[in-house]
C-alpha positions as CSV (number, residue, x, y, z in Angstrom):
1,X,77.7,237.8,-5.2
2,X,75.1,235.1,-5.0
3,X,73.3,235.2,-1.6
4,X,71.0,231.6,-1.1
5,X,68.9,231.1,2.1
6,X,66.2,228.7,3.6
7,X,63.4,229.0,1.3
8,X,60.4,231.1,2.0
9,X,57.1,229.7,1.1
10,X,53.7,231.6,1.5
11,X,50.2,230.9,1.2
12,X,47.4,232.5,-1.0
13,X,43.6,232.8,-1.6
14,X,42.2,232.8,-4.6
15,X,38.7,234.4,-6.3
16,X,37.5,234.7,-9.9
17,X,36.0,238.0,-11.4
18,X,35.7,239.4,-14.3
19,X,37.1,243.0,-15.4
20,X,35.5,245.7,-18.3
21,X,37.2,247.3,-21.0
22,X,36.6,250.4,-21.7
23,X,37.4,253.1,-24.8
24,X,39.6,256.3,-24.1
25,X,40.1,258.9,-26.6
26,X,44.0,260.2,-26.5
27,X,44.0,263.4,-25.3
28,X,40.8,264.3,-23.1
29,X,39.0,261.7,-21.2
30,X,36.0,260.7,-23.1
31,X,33.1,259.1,-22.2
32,X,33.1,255.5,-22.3
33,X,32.8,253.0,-25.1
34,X,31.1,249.6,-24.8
35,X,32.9,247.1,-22.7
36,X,34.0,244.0,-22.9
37,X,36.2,241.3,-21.1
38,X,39.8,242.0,-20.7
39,X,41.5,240.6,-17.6
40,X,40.1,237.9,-15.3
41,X,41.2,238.4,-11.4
42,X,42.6,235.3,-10.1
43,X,44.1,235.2,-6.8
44,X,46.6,237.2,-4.8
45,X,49.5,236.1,-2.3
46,X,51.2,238.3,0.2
47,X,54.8,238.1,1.9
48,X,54.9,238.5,5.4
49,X,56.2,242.2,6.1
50,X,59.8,242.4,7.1
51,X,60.4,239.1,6.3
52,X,64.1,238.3,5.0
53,X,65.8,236.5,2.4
54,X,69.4,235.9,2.2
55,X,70.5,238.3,4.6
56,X,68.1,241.4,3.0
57,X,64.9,241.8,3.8
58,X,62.5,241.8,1.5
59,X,60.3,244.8,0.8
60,X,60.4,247.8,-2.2
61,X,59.4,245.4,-4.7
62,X,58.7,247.7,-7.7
63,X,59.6,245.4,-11.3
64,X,59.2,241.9,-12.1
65,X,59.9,240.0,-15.4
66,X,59.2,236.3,-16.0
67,X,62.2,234.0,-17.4
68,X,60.3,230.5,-19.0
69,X,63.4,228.8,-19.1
70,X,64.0,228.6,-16.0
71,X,60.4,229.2,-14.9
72,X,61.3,232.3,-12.8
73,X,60.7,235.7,-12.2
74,X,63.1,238.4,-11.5
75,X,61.9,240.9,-9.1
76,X,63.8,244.3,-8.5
77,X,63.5,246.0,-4.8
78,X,63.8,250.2,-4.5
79,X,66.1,250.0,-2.2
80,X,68.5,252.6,-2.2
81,X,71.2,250.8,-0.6
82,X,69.9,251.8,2.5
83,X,68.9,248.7,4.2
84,X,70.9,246.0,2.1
85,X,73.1,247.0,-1.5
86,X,70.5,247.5,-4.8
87,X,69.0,244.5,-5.6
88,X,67.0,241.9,-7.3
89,X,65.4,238.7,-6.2
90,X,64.7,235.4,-7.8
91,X,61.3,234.0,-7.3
92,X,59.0,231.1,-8.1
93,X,55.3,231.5,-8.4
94,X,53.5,228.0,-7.9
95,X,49.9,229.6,-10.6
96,X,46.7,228.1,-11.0
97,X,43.2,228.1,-12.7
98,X,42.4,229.8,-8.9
99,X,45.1,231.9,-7.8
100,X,48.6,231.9,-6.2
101,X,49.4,228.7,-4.5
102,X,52.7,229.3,-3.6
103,X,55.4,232.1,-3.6
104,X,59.1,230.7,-3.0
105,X,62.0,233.3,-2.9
106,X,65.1,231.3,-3.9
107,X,68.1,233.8,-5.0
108,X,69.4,237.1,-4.1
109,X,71.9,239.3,-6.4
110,X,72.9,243.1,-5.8
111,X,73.4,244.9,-8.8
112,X,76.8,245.5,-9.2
113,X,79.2,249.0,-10.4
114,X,81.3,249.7,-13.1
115,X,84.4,248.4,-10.6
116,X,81.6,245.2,-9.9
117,X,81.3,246.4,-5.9
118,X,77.4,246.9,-5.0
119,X,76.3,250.3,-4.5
120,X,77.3,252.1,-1.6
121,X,74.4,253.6,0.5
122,X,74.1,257.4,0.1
123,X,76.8,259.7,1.2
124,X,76.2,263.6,0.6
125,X,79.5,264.5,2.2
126,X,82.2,265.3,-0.7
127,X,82.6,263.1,-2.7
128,X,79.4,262.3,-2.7
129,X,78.2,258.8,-3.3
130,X,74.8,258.6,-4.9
131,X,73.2,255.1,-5.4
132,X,70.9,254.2,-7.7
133,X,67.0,254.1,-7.6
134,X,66.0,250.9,-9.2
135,X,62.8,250.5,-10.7
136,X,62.5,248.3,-14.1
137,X,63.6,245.2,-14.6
138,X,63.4,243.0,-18.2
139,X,64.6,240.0,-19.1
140,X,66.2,239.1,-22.2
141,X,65.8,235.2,-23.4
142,X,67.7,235.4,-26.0
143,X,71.0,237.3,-24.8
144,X,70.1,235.7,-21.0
145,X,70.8,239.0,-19.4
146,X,69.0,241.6,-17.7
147,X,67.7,245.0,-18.3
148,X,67.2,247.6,-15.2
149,X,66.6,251.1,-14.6
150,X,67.1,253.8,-12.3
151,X,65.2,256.7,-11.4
152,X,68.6,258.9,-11.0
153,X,68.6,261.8,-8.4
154,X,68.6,265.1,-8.3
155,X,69.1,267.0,-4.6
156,X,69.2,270.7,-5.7
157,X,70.9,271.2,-2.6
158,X,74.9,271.3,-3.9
159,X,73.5,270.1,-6.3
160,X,73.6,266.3,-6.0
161,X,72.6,264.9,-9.3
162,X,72.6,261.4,-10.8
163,X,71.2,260.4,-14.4
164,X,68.4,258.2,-14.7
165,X,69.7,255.5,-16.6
166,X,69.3,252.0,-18.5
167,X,71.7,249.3,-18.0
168,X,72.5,246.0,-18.5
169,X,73.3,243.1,-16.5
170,X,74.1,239.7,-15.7
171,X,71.5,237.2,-13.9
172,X,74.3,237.1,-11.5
173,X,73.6,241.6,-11.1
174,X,77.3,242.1,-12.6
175,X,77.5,245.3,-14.8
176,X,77.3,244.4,-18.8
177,X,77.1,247.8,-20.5
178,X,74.4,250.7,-20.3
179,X,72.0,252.4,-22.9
180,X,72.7,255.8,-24.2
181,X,70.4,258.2,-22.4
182,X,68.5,260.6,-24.6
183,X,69.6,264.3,-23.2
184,X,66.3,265.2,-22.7
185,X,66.2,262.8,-19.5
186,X,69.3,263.7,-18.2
187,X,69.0,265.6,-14.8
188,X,69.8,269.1,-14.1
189,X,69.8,271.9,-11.1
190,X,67.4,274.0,-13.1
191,X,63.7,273.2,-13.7
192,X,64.1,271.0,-16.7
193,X,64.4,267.4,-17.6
194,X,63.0,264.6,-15.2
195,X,61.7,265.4,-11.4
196,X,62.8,264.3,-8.5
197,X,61.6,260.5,-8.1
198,X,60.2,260.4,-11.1
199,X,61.9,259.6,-13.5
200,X,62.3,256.2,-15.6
201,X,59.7,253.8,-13.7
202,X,58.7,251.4,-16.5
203,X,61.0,249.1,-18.5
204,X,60.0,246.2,-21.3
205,X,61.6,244.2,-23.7
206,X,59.3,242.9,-27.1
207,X,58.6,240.1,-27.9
208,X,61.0,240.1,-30.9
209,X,63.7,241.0,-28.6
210,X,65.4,243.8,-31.1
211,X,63.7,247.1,-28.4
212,X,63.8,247.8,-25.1
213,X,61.0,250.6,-23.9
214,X,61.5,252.9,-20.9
215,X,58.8,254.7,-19.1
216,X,58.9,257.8,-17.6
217,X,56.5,257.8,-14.4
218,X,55.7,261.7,-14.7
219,X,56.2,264.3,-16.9
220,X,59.2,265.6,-17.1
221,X,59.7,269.7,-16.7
222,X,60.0,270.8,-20.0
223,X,56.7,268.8,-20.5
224,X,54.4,270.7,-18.5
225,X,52.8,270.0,-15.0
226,X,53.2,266.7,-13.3
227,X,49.0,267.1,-13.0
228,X,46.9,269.6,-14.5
229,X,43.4,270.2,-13.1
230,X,41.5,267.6,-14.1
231,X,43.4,266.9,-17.6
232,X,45.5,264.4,-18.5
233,X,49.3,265.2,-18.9
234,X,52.0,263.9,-21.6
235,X,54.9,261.7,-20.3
236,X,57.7,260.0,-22.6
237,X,57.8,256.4,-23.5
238,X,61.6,256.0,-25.1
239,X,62.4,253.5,-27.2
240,X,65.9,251.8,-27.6
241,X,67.3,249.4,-29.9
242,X,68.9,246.5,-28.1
243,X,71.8,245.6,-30.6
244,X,73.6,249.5,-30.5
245,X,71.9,250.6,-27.4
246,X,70.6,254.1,-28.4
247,X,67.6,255.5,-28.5
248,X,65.8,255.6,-31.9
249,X,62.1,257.1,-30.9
250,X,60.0,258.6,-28.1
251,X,56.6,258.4,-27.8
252,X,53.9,260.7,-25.9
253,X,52.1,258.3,-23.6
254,X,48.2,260.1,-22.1
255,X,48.6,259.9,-18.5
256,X,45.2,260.0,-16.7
257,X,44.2,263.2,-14.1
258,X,44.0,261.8,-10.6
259,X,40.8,261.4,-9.1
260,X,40.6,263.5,-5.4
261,X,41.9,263.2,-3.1
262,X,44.9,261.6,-5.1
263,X,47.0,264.1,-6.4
264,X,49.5,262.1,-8.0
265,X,48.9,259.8,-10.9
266,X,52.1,257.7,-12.2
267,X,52.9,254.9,-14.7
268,X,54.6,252.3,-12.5
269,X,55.3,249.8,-15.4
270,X,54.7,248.3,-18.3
271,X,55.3,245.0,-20.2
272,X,55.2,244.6,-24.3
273,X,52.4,242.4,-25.7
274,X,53.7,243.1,-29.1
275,X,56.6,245.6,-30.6
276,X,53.8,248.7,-30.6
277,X,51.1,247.3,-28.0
278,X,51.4,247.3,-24.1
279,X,50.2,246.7,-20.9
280,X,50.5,249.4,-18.7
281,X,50.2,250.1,-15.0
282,X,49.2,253.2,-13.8
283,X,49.0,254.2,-9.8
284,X,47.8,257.1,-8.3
285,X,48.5,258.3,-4.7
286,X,45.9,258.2,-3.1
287,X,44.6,255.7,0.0
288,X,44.0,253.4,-0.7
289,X,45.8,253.9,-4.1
290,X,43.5,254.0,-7.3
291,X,45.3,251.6,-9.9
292,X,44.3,250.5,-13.6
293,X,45.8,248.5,-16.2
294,X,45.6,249.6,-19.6
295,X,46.1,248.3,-23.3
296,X,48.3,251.3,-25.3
297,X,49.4,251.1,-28.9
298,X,51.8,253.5,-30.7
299,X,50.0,253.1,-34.0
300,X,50.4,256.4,-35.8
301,X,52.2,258.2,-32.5
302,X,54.2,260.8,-33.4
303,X,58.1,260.5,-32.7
304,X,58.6,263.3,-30.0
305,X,62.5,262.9,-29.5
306,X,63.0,266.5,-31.0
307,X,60.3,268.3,-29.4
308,X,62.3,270.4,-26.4
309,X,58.5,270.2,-24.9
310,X,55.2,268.2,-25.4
311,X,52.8,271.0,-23.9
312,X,51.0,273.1,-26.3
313,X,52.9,270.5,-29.1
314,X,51.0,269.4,-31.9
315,X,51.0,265.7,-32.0
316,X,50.1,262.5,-31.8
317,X,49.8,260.5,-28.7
318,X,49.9,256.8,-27.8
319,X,46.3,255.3,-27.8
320,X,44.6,253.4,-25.1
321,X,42.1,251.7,-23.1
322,X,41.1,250.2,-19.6
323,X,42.3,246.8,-19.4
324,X,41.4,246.3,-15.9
325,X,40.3,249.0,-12.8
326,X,41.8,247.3,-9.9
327,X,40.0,250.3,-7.8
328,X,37.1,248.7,-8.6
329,X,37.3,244.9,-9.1
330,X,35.1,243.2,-6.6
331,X,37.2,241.2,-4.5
332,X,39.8,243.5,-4.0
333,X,40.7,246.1,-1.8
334,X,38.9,244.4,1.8
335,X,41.5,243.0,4.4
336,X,41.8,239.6,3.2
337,X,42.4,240.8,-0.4
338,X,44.1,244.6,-0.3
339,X,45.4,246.2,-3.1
340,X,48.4,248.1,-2.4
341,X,51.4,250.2,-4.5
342,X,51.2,247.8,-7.5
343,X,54.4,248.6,-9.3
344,X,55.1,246.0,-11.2
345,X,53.8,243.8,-14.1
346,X,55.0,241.0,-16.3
347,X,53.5,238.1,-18.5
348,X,53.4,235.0,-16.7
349,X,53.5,231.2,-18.6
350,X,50.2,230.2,-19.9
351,X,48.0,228.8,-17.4
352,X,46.8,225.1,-17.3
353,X,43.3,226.5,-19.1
354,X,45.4,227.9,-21.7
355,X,45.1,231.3,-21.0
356,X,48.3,234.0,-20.4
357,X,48.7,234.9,-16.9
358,X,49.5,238.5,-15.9
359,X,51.5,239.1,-12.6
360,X,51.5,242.2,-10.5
361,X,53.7,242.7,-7.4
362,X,53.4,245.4,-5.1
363,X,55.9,248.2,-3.4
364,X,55.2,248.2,0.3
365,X,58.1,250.8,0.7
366,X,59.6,249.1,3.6
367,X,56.4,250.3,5.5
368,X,54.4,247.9,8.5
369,X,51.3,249.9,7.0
370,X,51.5,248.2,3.4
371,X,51.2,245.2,1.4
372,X,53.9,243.3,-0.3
373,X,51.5,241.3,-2.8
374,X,51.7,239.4,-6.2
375,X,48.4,239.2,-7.8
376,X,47.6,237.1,-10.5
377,X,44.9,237.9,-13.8
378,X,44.5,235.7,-16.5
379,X,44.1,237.4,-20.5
């Protein structure tokens, strides 16, 4: 079902900065290389909170993916069904040389079943009905369908468990077919595979269109501590071929320690600059939240899928390096320009300079307290 309302149009302000790159060694933080220009901080706009769209109110924004066709993005909400079914959102972003001049929601589509119903909310009494938790979205040019994943759940509780997953959709949210899940991200009662909540976050098509790459936000528990004093921890990048939908590698991605008082650090997405190089988003939980973009590459990263566990593994990891600290980009983070729960990212068209926009929206998890933002970088 298609849901079309009055058009909501926002306003923006706009600010020009520059951001540093630095070097990061794989496995221990290092100290840090000589920097150089990365991403350029544009502009931000913010959404009213608990404004509505289409009969749903808009809020939980946590994905976002940029169609040039039709010169659109598609942005997934977190939403469990609980306020309005699972869905997504079409939006326009009016970009300049200077910021965001204009935001203009325009579409609505819940994500739809096997039977094509939208997700019930959650039901523990038997049966139980579990909805999903989405949290990725890509777009596919080529095949002009979607790409989505969900976070699963796992209530130990009974248990109550639901399978993170990677499926596929129409742009009108109906169901198209799902991914094969690798069984070590399948949930269980006992202590292993994915945690609670944290589960597949990130989710990116290439370029080439032939692999789809799906974040995990945390380590899972076969792989060790979700945070480890100070070290960084190991969390699993999978990737899946498109044309059979299974998964043909998994990569260790080097997951920054949170700085105090966060405890918490997290990939929240990621978007593919290449078929081996990314951008990706990390978000830690503190307040307000400490949040940095960073350039990986899977160069000579060692294929993981059979390790039972990363900790104490010998291999490999993804290599990376800051991109941007949005913790520390002048500009941002004061009341007329907050950073909030950045949870998405996605390449934007080029700008009229000539340079590729970058486009970050924001999770305000339904809350009066936060920000529902797009912000806009130039590379």
């Amino acid at each position: 079902m298609t849901r079309r309302g009055r058009r909501a149009r926002l306003g923006v302000c706009g600010l020009v900065l520059v951001v540093a790159l630095a070097g990061c060694a794989p496995t221990r933080p290092p100290a840090a290389a000589p920097a150089r220009p990365a991403l350029t901080y544009l502009g931000q706009a913010r959404v009213p909170f608990g404004a509505t769209f289409g009969g749903t109110v808009i809020g939980g924004l946590s994905a976002i993916s940029y169609d040039p066709g039709r010169q659109l993005y598609y942005v997934i909400s977190d939403d469990r069904s609980a306020k309005n079914p699972a869905r997504f959102y079409t939006v326009r972003l009016s970009l300049s040389d200077k910021g965001i001049d204009q935001v203009t929601f325009d579409g609505t589509h819940p994500l739809l079943d096997r039977s094509g119903q939208p997700f019930p909310p959650l039901r523990l009494a038997a049966p139980p009905l579990v909805p999903p938790d989405p949290e990725g979205i890509a777009f596919d040019p080529a095949r002009q369908r979607l790409y989505w994943s969900s976070e699963g759940e796992r209530l130990t509780e009974g248990p109550v468990l639901l399978d993170p997953w990677v499926r596929i959709a129409g742009l009108d949210g109906a169901y198209l077919g799902e991914f094969t899940l690798p069984p070590n991200l399948a949930m269980s009662a006992q202590n292993t595979g994915p945690r609670r909540n944290l589960a597949l976050e990130g989710l990116t098509l290439t370029p080439d269109g032939r692999s789809v790459f799906a974040a995990m936000e945390d380590p899972g528990y076969n792989d060790g501590p979700d945070t480890d004093g100070g070290n960084r921890v190991l969390t699993r990048v999978t990737k899946f071929d498109v044309a059979t939908g299974k998964p043909v590698a998994q990569y260790a991605y080097p997951m920054e320690a949170p700085a105090p008082p966060a405890r918490l650090n997290g990939v929240s997405d990621l978007v593919a600059l290449s078929d081996t190089t990314f951008l990706v988003l990390e978000r830690a939980d503190s307040v307000p939240p400490t949040i940095r973009i960073y350039r990986a590459d899977i160069g000579a990263a060692t294929d993981v899928s059979a390790l039972p566990s990363m900790r104490h593994a010998t291999l490999t990891p993804m290599t990376k390096s800051v991109a941007a600290d949005l913790s520390a980009t002048p500009g941002l983070g004061t009341p007329d320009n907050p950073v909030d729960n950045l949870e998405g990212i996605t390449l934007g068209p080029k700008l009229p300079d000539g340079r590729q926009s970058v486009v970050l929206v924001s999770d305000d998890n339904f809350s009066a307290g936060q920000v529902t933002q797009f912000v806009l970088f130039a590379m």
